[in-house]
Backbone as a ProteinNet text record, in pm:
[ID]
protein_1_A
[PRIMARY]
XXXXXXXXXXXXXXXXXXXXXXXXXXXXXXXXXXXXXXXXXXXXXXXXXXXXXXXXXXXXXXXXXXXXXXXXXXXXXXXXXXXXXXXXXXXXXXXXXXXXXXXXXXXXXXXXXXXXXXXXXXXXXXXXXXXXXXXXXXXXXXXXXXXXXXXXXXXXXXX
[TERTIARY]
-3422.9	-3327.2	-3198.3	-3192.4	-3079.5	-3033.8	-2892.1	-2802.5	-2803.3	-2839.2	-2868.5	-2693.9	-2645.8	-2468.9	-2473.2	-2392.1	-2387.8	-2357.5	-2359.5	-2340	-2200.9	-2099	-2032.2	-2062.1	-2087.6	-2150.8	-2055.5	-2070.8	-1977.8	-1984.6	-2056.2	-2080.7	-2024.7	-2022.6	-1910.7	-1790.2	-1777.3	-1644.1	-1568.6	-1634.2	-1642.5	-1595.4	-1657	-1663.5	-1570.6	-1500.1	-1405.6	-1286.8	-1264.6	-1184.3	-1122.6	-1266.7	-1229.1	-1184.3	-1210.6	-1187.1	-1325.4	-1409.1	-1577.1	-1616.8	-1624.7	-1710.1	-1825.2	-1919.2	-2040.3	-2131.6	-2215	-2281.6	-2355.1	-2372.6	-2474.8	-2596.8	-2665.6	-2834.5	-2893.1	-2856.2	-2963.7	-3110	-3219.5	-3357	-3425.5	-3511.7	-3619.7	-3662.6	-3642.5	-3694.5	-3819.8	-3914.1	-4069.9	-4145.3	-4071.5	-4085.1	-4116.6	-4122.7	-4198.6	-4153.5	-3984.5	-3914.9	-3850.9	-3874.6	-3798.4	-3856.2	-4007.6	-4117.4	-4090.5	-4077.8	-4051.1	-3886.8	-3783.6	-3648.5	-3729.5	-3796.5	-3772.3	-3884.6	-3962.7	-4067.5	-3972.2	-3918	-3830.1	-3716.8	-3646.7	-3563.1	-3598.6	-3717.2	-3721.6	-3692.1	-3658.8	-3577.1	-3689.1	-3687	-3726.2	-3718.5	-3821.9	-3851.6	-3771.2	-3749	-3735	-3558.1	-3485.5	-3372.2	-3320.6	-3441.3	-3378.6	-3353	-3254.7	-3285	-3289.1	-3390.5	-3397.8	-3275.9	-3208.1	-3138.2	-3210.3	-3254.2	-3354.7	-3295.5	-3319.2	-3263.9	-3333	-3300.3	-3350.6	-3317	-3372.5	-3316.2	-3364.1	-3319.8	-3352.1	-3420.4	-3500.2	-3528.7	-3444.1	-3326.1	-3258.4	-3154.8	-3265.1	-3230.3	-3095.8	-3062.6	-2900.7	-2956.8	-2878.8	-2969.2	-2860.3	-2951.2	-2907.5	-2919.1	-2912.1	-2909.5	-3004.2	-3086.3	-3155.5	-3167.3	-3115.3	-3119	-3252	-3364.3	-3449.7	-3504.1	-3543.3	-3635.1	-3685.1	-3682.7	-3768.5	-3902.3	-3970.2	-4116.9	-4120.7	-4042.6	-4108	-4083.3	-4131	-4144.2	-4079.3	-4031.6	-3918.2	-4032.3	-4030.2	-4108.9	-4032.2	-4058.4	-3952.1	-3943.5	-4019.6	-4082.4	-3968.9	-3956.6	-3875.6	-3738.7	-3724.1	-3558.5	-3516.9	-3626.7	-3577.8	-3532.1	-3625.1	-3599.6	-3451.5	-3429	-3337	-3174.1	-3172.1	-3061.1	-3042.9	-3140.7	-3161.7	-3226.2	-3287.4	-3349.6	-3486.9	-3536.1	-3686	-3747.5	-3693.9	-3848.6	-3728.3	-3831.5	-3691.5	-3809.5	-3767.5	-3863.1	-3811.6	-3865.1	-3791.2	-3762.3	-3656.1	-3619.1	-3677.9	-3715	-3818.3	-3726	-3747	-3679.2	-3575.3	-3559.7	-3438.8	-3373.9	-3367.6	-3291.6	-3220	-3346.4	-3249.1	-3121.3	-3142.5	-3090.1	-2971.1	-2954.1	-2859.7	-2740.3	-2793.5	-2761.3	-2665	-2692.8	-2651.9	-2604	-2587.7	-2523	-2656.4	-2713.5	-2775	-2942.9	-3048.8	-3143.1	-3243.4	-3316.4	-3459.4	-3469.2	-3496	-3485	-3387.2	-3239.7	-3119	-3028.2	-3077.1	-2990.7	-2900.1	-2753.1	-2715.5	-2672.1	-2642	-2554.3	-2438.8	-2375.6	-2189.5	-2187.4	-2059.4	-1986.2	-2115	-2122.6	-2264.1	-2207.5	-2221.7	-2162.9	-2108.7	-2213.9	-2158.5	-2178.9	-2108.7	-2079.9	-2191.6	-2224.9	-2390.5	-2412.7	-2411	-2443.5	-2549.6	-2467.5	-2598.2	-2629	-2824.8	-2852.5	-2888.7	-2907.5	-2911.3	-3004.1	-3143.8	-3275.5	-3186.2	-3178.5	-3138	-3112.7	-3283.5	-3269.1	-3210.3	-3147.8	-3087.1	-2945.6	-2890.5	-2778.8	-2769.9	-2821.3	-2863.6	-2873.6	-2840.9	-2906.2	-2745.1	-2728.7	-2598.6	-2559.9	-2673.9	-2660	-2791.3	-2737.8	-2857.3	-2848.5	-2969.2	-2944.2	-2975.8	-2932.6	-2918.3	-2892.3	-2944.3	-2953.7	-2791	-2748	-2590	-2560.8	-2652.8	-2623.1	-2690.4	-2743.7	-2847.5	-2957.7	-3115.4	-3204.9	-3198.3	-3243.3	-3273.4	-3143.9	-3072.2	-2950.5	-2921.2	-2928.3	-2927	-2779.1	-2723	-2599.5	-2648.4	-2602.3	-2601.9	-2450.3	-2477.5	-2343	-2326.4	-2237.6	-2247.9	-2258.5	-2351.6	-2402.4	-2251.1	-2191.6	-2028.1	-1955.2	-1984.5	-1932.5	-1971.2	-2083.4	-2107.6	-2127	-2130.4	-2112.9	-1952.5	-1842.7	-1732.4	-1730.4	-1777.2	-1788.1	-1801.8	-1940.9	-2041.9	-1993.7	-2002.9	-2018.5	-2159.9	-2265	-2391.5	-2374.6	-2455.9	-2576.6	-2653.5	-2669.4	-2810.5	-2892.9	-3016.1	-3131.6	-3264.3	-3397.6	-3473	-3606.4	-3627.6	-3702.3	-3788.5	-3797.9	-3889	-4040.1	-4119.5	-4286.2	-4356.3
-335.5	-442.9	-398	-353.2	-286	-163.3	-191.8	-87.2	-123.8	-230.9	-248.8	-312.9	-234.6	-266.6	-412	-464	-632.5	-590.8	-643.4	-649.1	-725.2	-688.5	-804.4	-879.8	-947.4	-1008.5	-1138.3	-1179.6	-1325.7	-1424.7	-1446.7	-1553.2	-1559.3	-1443.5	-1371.3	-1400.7	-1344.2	-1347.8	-1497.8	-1582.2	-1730	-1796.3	-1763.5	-1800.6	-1768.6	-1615.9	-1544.4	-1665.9	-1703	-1751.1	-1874.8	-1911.7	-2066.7	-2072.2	-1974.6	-1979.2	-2029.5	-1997.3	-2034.6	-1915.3	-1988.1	-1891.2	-1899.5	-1750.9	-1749.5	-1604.4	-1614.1	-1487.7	-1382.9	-1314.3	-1243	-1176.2	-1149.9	-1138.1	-1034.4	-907.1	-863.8	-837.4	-809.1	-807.6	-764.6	-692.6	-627.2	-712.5	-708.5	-810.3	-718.7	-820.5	-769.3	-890.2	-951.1	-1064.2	-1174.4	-1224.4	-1303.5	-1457.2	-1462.5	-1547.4	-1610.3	-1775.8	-1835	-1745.6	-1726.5	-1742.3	-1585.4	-1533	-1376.9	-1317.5	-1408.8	-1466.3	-1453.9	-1593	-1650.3	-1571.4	-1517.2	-1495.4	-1337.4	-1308.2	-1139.4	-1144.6	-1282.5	-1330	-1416.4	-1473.7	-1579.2	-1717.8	-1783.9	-1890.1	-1972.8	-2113.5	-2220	-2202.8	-2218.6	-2196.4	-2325.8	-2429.4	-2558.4	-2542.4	-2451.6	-2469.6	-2311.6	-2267.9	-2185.6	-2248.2	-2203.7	-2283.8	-2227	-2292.5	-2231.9	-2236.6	-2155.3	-2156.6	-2197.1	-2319.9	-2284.8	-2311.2	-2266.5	-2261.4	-2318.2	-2456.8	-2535.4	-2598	-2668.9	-2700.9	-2840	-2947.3	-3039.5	-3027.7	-3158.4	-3130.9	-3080.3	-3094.9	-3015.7	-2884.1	-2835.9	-2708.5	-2699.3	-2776.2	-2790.9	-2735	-2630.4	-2578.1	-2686.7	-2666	-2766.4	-2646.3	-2662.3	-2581.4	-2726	-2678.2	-2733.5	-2700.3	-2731.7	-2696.3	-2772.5	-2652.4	-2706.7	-2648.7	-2713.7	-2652.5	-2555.7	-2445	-2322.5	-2353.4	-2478.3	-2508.7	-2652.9	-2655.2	-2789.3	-2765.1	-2848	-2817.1	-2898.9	-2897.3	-3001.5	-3087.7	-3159.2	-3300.2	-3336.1	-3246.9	-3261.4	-3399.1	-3443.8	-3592.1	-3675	-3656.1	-3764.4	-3722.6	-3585.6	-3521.7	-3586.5	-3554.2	-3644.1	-3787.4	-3877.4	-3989.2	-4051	-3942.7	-4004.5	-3959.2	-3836.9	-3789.6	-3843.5	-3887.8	-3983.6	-3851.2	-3740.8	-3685.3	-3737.9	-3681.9	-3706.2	-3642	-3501.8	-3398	-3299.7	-3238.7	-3142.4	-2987.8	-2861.8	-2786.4	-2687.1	-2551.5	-2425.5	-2372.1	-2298	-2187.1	-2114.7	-1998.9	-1870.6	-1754.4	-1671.6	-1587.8	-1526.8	-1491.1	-1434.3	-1515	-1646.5	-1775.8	-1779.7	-1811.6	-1864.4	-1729.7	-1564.5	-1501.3	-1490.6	-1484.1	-1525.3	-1647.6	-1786.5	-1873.4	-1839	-1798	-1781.4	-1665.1	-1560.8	-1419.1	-1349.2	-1393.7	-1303.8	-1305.5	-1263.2	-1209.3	-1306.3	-1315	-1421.8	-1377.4	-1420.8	-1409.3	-1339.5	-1347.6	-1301.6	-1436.8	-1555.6	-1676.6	-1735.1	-1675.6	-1832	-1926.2	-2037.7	-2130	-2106	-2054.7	-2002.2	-1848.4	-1925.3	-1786	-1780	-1899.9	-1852.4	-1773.4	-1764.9	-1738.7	-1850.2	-1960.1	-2060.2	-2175.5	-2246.2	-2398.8	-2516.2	-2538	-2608.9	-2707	-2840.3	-2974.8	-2888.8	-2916.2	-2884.7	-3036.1	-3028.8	-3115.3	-3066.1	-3116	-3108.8	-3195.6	-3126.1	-3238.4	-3336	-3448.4	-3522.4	-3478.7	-3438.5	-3413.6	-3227.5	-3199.1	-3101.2	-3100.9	-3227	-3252.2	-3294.7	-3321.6	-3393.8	-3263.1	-3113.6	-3018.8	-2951.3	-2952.4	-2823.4	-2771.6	-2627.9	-2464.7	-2465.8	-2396.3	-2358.7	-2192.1	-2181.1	-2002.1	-2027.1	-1931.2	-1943.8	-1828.8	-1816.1	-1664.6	-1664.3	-1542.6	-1460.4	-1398.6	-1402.7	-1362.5	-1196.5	-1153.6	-1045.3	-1040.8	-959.7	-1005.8	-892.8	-930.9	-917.5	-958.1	-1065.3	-1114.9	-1248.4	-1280.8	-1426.1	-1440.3	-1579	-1597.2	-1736.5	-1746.8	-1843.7	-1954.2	-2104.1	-2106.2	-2326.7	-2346.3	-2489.8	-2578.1	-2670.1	-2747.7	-2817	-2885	-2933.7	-2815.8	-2701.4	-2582	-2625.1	-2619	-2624.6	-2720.1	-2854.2	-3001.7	-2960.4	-2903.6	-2905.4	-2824.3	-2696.7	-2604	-2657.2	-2661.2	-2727.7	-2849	-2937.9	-3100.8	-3152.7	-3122.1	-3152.7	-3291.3	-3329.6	-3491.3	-3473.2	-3549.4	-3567.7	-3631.6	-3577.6	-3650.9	-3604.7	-3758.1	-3722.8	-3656.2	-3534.9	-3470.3	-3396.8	-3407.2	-3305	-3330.6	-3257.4	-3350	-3243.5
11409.4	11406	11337.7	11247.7	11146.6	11235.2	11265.7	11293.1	11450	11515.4	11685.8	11692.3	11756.1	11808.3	11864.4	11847.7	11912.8	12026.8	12122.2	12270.1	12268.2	12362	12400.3	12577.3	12575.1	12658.5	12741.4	12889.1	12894.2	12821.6	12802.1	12636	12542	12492.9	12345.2	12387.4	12530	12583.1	12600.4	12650.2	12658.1	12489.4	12411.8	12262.7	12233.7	12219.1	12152.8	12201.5	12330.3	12397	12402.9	12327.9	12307	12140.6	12080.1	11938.2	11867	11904.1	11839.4	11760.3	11634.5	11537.5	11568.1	11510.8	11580.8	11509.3	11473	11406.7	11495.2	11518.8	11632.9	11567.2	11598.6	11578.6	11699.2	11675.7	11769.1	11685.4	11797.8	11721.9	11851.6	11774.7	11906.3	12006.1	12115.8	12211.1	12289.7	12274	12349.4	12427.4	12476	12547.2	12500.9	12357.2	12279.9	12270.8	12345	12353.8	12205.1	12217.2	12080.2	11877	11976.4	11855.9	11816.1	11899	11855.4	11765.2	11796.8	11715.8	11603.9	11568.8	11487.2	11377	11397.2	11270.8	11264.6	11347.9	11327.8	11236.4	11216.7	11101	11038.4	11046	10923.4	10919.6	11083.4	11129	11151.5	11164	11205.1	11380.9	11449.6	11570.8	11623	11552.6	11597.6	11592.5	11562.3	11566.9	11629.4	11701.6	11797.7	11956	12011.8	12112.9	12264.8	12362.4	12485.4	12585.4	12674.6	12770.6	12911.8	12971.8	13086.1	13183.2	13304.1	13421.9	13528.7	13593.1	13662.4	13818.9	13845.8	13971.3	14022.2	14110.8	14146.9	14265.1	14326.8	14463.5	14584.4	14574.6	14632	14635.5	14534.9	14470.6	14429.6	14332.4	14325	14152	14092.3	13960.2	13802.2	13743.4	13609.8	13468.1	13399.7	13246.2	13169.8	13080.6	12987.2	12884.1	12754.6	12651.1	12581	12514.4	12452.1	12339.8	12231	12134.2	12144.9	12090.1	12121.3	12053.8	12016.1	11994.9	12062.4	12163.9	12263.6	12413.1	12463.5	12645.5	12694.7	12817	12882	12944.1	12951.2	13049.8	13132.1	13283.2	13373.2	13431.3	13437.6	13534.2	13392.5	13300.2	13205.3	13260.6	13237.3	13231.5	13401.1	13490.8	13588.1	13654.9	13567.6	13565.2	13530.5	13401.9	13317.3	13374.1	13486.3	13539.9	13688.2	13704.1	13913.8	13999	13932.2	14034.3	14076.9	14225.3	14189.5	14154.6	14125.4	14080.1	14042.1	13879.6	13860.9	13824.7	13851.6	13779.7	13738.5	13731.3	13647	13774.7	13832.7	13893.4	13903.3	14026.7	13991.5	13923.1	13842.6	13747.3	13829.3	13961.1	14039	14066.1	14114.8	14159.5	14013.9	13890.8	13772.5	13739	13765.7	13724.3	13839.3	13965.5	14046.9	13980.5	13985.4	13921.5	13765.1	13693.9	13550.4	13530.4	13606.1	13606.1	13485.8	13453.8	13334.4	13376.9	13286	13326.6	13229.4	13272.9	13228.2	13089.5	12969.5	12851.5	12780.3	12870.6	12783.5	12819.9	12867.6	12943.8	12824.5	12827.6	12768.1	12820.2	12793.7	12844.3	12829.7	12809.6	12769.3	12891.3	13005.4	13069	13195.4	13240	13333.5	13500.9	13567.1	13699.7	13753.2	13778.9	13857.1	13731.5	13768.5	13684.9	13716.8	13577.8	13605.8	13519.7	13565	13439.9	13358.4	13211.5	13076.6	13052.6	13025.7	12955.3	12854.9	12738.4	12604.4	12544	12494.9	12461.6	12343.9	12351.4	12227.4	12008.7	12005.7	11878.9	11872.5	11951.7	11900.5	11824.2	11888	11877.7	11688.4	11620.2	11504.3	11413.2	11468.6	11400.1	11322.2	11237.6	11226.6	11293	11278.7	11344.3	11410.5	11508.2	11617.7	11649.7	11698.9	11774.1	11901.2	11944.9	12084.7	12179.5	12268.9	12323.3	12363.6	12326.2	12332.9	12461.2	12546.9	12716.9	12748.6	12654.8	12683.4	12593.9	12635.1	12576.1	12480	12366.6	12204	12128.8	12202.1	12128.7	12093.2	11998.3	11955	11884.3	11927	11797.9	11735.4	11597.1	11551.4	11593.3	11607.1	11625.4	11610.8	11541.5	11485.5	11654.6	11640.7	11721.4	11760.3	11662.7	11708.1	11790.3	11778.3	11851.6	12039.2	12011.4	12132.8	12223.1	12158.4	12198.3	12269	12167.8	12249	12401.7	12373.5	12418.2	12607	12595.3	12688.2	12730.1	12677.2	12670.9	12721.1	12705.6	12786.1	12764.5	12858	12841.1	12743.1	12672.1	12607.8	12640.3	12662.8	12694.9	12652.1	12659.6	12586.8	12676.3	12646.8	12771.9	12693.9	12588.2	12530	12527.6	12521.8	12522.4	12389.2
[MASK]
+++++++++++++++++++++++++++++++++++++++++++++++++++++++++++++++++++++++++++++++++++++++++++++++++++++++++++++++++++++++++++++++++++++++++++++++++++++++++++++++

């Protein structure tokens, strides 16, 4: 972990741009996802957060921001946006979609332009981490940061 070069990434690039402060975090990535972040620095799993890459029944794709220790309850997240059925992308669709690669996803600088939802109690949090747009890269970065940033929906989808 010590001495791993930050990446600059579209994300960074996105951030730098908008004027967003932001810490970066690289860390060994071994596929472990939120949980592997977080016990590698010492973080609350509950305030790391997932980038997920989704899609409606008519494959139209969405961004989901979630807890890195909770699961989306698509059948809610759908209800609550007017789809009828919402689910995960298969890992090439989501990586097409988002310019970046299955456990390096951020939401910042994606390829194509994609409603973010945003699970509710994240919004309530300070600082969040959040994958930096390649994998073993996390930034820390103030939740008001990215409320501007983004502008997601909030909604309550978590189970």
């Amino acid at each position: 972990m010590a001495g791993k070069k930050e990446p600059v990434t579209q994300a960074v690039r996105v951030l730098r741009a908008q004027g967003i402060a932001f810490q970066g975090y690289p860390y060994d990535y071994n596929g472990g996802g939120t949980a592997e972040f977080a016990a590698q620095l010492g973080v609350d799993e509950h305030q790391v957060i997932k980038t997920l890459i989704m899609e409606d029944e008519q494959a139209r794709p969405l961004i989901v921001l979630m807890h890195g220790d909770r699961e989306v309850a698509t059948g809610k997240l759908a209800k609550q946006i007017g789809a009828k059925r919402i689910r995960p992308c298969e890992p090439k669709v989501a990586d097409r979609h988002s310019g970046y690669q299955v456990g390096g996803t951020s939401p910042f600088g994606t390829r194509r332009p994609m409603p973010v939802y945003c699970e509710r109690s994240i919004a309530g949090l300070d600082r969040i981490y959040i994958n930096g747009g390649k994998r073993g890269y996390i930034i820390a970065i103030a939740m008001d940061d990215l409320q501007r940033v983004l502008q997601p929906t909030l909604v309550d989808a978590a189970q």
